[in-house]
C-alpha positions as CSV (number, residue, x, y, z in Angstrom):
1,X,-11.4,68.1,76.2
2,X,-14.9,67.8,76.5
3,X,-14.2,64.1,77.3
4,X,-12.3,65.9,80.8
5,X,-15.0,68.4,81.3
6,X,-17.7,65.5,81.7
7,X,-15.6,63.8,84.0
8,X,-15.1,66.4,86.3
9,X,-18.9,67.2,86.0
10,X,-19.1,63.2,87.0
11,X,-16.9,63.5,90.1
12,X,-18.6,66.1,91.6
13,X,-22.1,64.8,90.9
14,X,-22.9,62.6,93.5
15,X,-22.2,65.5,95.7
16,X,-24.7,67.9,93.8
17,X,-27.6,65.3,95.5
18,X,-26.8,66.0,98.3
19,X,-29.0,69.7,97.4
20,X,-31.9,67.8,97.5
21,X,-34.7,67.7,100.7
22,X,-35.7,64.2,102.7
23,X,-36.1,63.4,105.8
24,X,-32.2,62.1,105.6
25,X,-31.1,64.6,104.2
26,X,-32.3,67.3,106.9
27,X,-30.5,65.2,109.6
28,X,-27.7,66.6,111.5
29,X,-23.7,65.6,109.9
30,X,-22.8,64.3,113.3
31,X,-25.1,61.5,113.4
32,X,-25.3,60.5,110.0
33,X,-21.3,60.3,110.4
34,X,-21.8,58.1,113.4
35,X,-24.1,55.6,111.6
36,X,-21.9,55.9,108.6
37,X,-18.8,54.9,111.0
38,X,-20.3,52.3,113.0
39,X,-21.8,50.6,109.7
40,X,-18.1,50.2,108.3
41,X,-16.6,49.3,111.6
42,X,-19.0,46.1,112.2
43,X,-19.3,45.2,108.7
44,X,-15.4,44.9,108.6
45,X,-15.1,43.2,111.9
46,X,-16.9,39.6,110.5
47,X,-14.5,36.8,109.8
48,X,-13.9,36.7,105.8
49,X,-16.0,33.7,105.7
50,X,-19.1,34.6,107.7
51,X,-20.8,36.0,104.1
52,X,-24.1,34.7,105.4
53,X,-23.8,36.9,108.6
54,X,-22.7,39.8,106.4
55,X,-26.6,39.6,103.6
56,X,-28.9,41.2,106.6
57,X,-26.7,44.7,106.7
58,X,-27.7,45.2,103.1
59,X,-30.9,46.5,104.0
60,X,-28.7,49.5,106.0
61,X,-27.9,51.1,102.4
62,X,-31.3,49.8,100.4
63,X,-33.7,51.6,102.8
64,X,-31.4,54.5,103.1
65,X,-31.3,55.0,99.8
66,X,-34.7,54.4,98.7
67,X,-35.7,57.4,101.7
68,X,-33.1,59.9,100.5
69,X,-34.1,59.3,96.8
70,X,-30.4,58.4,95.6
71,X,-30.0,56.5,92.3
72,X,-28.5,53.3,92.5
73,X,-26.7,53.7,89.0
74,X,-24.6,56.5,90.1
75,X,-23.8,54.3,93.4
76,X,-23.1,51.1,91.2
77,X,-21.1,53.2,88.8
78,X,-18.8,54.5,91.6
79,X,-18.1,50.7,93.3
80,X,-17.4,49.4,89.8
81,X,-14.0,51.2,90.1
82,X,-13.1,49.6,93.1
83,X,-14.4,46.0,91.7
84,X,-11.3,44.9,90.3
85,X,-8.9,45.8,93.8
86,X,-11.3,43.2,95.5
87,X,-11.1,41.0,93.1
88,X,-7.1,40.9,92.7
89,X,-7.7,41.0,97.0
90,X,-9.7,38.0,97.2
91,X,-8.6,35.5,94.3
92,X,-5.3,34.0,95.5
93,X,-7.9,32.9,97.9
94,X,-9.8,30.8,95.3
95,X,-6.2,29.5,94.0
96,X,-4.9,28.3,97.6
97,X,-8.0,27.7,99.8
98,X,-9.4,24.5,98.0
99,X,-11.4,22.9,101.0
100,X,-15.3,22.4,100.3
101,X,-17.2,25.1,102.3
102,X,-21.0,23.2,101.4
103,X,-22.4,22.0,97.9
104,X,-25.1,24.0,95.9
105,X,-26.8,22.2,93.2
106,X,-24.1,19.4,93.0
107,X,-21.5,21.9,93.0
108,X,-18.2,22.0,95.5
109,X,-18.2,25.4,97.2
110,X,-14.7,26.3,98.4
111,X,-14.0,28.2,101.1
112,X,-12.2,30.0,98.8
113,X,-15.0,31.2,96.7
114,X,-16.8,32.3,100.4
115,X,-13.8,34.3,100.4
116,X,-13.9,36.4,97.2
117,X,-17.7,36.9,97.7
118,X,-17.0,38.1,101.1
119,X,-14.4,40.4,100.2
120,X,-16.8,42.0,97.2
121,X,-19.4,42.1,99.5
122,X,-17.9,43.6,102.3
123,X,-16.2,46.3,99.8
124,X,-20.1,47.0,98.2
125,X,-21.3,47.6,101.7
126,X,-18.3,49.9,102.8
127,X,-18.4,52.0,100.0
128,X,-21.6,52.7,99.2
129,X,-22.6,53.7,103.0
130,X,-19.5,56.5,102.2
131,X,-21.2,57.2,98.9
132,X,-24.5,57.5,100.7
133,X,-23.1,59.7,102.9
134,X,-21.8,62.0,100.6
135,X,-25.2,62.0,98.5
136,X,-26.5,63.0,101.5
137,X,-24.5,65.2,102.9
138,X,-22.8,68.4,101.7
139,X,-19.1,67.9,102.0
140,X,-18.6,71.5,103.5
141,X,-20.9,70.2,106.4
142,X,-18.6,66.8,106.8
143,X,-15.5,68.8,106.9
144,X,-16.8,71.4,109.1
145,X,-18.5,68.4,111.4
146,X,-15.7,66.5,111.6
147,X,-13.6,70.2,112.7
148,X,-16.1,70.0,115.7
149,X,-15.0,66.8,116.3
150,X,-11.6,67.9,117.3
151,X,-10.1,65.9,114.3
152,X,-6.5,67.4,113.7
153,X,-7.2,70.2,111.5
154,X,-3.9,69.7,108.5
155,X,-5.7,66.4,108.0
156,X,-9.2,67.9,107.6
157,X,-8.0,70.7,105.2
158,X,-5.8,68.4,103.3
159,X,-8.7,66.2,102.4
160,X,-11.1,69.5,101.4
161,X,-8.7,70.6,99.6
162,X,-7.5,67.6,97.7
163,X,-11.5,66.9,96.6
164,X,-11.9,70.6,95.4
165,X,-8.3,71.0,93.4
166,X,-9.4,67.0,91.6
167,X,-10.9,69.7,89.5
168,X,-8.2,72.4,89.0
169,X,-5.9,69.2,88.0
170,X,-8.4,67.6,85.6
171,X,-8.5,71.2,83.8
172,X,-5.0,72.3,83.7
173,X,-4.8,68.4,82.0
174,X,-7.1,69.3,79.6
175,X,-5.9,72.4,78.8
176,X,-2.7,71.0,78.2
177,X,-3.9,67.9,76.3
178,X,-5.8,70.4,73.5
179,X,-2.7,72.5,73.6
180,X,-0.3,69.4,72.5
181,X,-2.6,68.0,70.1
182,X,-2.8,71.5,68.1
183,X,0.9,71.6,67.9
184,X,1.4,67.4,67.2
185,X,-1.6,66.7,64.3
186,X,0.5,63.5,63.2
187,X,0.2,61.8,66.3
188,X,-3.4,60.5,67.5
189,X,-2.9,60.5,71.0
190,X,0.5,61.7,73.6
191,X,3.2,59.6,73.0
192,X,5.2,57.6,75.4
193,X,8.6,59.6,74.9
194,X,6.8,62.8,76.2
195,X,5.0,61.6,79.1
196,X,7.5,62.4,81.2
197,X,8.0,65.8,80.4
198,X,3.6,66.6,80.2
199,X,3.4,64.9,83.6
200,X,6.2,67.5,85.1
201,X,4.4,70.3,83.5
202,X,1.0,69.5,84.6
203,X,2.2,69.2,88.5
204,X,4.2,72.7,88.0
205,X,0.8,74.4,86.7
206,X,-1.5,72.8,88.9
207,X,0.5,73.5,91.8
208,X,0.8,77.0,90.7
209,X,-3.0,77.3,89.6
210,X,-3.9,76.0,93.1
211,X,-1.6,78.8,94.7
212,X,-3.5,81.1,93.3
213,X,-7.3,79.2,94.1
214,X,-5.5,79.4,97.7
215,X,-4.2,83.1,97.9
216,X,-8.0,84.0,96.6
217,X,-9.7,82.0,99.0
218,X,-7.3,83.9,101.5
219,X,-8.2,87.4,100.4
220,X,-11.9,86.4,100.6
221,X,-11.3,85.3,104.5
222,X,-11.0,81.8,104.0
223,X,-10.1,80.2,107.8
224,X,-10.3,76.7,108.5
225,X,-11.4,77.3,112.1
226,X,-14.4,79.4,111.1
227,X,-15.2,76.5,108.8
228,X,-16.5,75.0,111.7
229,X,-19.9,76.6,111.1
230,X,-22.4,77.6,113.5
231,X,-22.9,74.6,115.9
232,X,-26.6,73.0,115.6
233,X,-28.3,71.3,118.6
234,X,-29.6,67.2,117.7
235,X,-33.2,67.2,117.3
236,X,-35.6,64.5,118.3
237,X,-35.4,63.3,114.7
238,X,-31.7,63.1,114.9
239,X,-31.8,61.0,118.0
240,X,-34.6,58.8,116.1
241,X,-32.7,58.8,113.2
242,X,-29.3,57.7,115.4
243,X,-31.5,54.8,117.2
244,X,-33.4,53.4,114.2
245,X,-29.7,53.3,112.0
246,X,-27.4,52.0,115.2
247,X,-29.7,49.7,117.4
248,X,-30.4,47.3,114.5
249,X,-26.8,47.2,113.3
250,X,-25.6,46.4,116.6
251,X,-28.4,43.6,116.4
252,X,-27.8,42.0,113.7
253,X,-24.1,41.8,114.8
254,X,-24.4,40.4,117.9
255,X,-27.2,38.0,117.0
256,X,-27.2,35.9,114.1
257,X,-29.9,35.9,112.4
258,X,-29.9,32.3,110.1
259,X,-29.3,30.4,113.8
260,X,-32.0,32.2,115.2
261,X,-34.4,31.6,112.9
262,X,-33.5,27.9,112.6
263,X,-34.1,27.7,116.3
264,X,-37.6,29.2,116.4
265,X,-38.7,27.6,113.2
């Protein structure tokens, strides 16, 4: 149980920097959103085999993360989860896609082997600028942000409410978990032949625990369209912010950088 309790403390950590005071931090949702989007959108638009195009957009989390004072453990900690999905993604690539990409210290580099690194790479980048923005951002000021953004407003909810009720589902698991080893000391763990039956009852009580999170959240005048929050003007740091984020990323991706620097030099 307390094994549960640590991990929902864990989920909801990353979000508990986002309390903290820097310069990126005080920045307005929308544009730290907009940087955030247009980040993913050109990172994921390079070929699967332009890796060397893809190392400059590191420096878009690094410097980020070094002003807003993140720790990169609790980052790392977070991508590790999604390491193996790239890595099932990318290695029928190293199986099928045999064909020398360049030699490095007398060994044959595949194209192949571009292709996983790409993949890993392009996944690191991706999720750590969402990661980012969540350390940096309160998630009740996302949701309400992208509310003001005219996003359809079942999708919005449906997201808040599926991160807040991770929690109510991790509990009534827990709860049940204590409650079935108390009554089965024999056994050391759940057995196979009543998983069926614990995962039914733990969707009946979460469902109803969350009816009732709901219906009190409703009493206390929860609306989703007053979520929206107060609407804040851009400052001149935002628009700083906005142009010292986007104008380098649009850079890099329209210019590459290894060609241009073999030209000069």
């Amino acid at each position: 149980m307390a094994d549960i309790r640590s991990k929902i403390a864990d989920i909801y950590s990353l979000e508990q920097l986002s309390l903290k005071k820097s310069w990126v931090h005080d920045r307005h949702p929308l544009v730290k959103l907009a940087s955030t989007f247009l980040f993913i959108i050109l990172v994921v638009s390079f070929d699967r085999y332009e890796l060397a195009r893809l190392a400059p957009f590191i420096f878009y989390p690094v410097i980020l993360m070094a002003l807003s004072e993140t720790p990169w453990p609790i980052v790392l900690k977070r991508f590790a989860l999604t390491l193996p999905f790239c890595l099932f993604a990318g290695i029928s690539n190293v199986i099928f896609e045999r064909k020398t990409a360049f030699i490095l210290m007398g060994l044959n580099i595949s194209v192949g082997v571009v292709s996983l690194f790409s993949i890993v790479f392009r996944a690191f980048l991706c999720v750590t600028a969402v990661l980012l923005l969540i350390a940096v951002t309160p998630m009740s000021r996302i949701t309400a942000q992208l509310r003001r953004l005219h996003l359809p407003d079942i999708f919005v909810t449906l997201f808040e409410m599926l991160y807040r009720y991770i929690a109510v589902l991790l509990g009534e698991a827990s709860t049940m978990y204590t409650a079935y080893m108390l009554r089965s000391t024999e056994f050391k763990g759940l057995q196979m032949r009543h998983m069926g039956s614990f995962a039914g009852q733990l969707l009946i009580r979460s469902y109803d625990r969350a009816e009732r999170v709901y219906n009190a959240m409703k009493c206390r005048g929860y609306d989703s369209f007053a979520a929206r929050g107060k609407k804040k003007r851009l400052s001149a740091a935002d628009y700083l912010y906005l142009a010292a984020t986007c104008l380098p990323l649009i850079a890099l991706r329209i210019i590459d950088v290894r060609a241009a620097y073999s030209i000069v030099f």
